[in-house]
C-alpha positions in Angstrom: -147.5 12.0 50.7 -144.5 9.8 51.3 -144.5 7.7 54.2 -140.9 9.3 55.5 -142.8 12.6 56.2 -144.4 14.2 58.7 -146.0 17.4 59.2 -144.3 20.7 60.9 -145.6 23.5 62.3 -144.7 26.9 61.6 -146.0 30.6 62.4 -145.3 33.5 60.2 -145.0 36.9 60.6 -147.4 38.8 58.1 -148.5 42.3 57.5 -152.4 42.5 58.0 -153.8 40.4 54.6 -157.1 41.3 52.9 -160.4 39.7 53.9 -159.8 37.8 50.7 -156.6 37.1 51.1 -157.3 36.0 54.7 -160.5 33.6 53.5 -157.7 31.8 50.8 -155.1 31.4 53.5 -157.5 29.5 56.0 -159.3 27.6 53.7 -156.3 26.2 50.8 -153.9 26.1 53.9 -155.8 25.4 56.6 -154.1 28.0 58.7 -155.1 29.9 61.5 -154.7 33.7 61.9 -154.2 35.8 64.8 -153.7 39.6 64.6 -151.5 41.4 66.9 -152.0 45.2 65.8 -150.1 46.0 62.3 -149.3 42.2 62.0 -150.6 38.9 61.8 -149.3 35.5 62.7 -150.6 33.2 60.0 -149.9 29.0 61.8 -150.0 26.5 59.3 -148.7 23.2 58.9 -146.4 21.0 55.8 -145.7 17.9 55.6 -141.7 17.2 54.9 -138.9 15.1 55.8 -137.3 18.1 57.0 -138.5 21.4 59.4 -136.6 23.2 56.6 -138.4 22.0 53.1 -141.5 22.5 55.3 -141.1 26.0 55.8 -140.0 26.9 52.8 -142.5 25.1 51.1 -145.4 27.0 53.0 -143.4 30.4 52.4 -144.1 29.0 49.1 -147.7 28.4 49.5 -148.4 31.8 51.6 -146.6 33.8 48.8 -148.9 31.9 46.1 -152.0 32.9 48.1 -151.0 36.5 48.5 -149.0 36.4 51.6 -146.6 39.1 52.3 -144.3 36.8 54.9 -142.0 38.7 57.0 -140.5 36.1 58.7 -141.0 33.0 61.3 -142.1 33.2 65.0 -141.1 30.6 66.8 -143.2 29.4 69.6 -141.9 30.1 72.9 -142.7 28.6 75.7 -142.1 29.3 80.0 -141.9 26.6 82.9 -145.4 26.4 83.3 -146.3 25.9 79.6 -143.3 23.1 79.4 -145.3 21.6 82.9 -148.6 21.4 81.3 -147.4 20.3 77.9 -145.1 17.7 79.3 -148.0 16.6 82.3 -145.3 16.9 85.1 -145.0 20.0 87.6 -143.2 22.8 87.5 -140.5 21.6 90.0 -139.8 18.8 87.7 -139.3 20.9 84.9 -136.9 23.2 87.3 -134.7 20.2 87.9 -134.2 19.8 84.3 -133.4 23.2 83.5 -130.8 23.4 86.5 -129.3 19.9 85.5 -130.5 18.0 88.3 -132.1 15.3 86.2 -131.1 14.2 82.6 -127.3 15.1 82.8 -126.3 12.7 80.1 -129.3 14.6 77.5 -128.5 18.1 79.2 -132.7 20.4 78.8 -132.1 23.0 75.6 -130.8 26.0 77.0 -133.2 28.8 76.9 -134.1 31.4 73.9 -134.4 34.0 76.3 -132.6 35.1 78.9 -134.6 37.3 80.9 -136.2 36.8 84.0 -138.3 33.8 83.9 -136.4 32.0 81.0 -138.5 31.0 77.8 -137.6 28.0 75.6 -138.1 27.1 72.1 -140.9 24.5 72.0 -139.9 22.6 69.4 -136.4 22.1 71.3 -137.8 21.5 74.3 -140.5 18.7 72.2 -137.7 17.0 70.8 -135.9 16.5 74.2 -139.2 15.5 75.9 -139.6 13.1 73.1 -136.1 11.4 73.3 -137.2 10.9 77.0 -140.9 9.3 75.8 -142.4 12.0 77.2 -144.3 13.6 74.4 -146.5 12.8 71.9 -145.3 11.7 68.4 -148.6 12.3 66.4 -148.6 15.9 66.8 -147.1 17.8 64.4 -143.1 18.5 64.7 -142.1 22.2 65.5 -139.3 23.4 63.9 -136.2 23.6 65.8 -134.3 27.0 66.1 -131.6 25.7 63.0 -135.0 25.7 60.8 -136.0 28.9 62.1 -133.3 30.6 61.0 -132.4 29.0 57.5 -136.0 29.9 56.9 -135.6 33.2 57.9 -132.5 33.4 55.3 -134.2 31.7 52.7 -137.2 34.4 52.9 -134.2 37.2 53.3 -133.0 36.1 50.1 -135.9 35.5 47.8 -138.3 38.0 49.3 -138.5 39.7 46.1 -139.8 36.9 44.1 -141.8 35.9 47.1 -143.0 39.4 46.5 -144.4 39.2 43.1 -145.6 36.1 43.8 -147.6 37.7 46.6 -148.8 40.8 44.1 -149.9 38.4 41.1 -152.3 36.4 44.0 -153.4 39.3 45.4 -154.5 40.8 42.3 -156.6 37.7 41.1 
């Protein structure tokens, strides 16, 4: 592994694997696996110079195992979760989001609108980061940029990733 990488986290959106298909994932990837009724969010992590080339090098590695990816989830995050992660209060964390503190390095603005706002964490990480806030040796979470040229990049090949997926799952 260079020394210019460093790993990123990503979930993806799955259909429900196959036992076997679910034992490869967790043990060649090292990926944890949550269900949530017909789907499954598979978390792994890549090691890259960029959040892009990591995803698309673990749609890759998911395809190779037998891995039907849908799509990303990014991970969202609310005031409290920012307040936890961040070891400040929630009041703090409301003065950034109203631009009350940080003016010149303005918080992200939110993913979601709806009442009670949610963020995307790896937004938020990097701005807590620039502010020597965070922690460094965790891995990076893709910002929403990655999320989507990921998303596009799986748009576009999911054929291949497809067969890919098939010839795994048939071994």
């Amino acid at each position: 592994m260079e020394s210019n990488t460093r790993p990123f986290r990503y979930s993806f959106v799955a259909s429900v694997l196959p036992l076997r298909v679910e034992e490869r994932v967790r043990g060649e990837l090292d990926a944890d696996i949550a269900d949530h009724g017909p789907l499954q969010v598979i978390t792994a992590s890549a090691h890259a110079m960029r959040g892009y080339a990591a995803g698309v090098d673990l749609v890759a590695r998911l395809s190779g195992a037998g891995v039907h990816v849908e799509r990303t989830q990014p991970e969202l995050v609310n005031r409290r979760i920012i307040a936890d992660r961040a070891g400040c209060t929630r009041q703090a964390v409301a003065l950034w989001v109203n631009g009350q503190r940080h003016q010149a390095d303005p918080f992200p603005s939110p993913f979601n609108l709806t009442l009670g706002q949610s963020w995307l964490w790896g937004e938020v990480q990097a701005w807590l980061l620039r502010r020597g806030m965070g922690s460094e040796d965790t891995a990076a979470i893709p910002t929403m940029r990655d999320h989507m040229r990921v998303d596009s990049h799986i748009a576009h090949n999911r054929a291949e990733y497809r067969e890919a997926a098939d010839r795994a799952r048939a071994l």
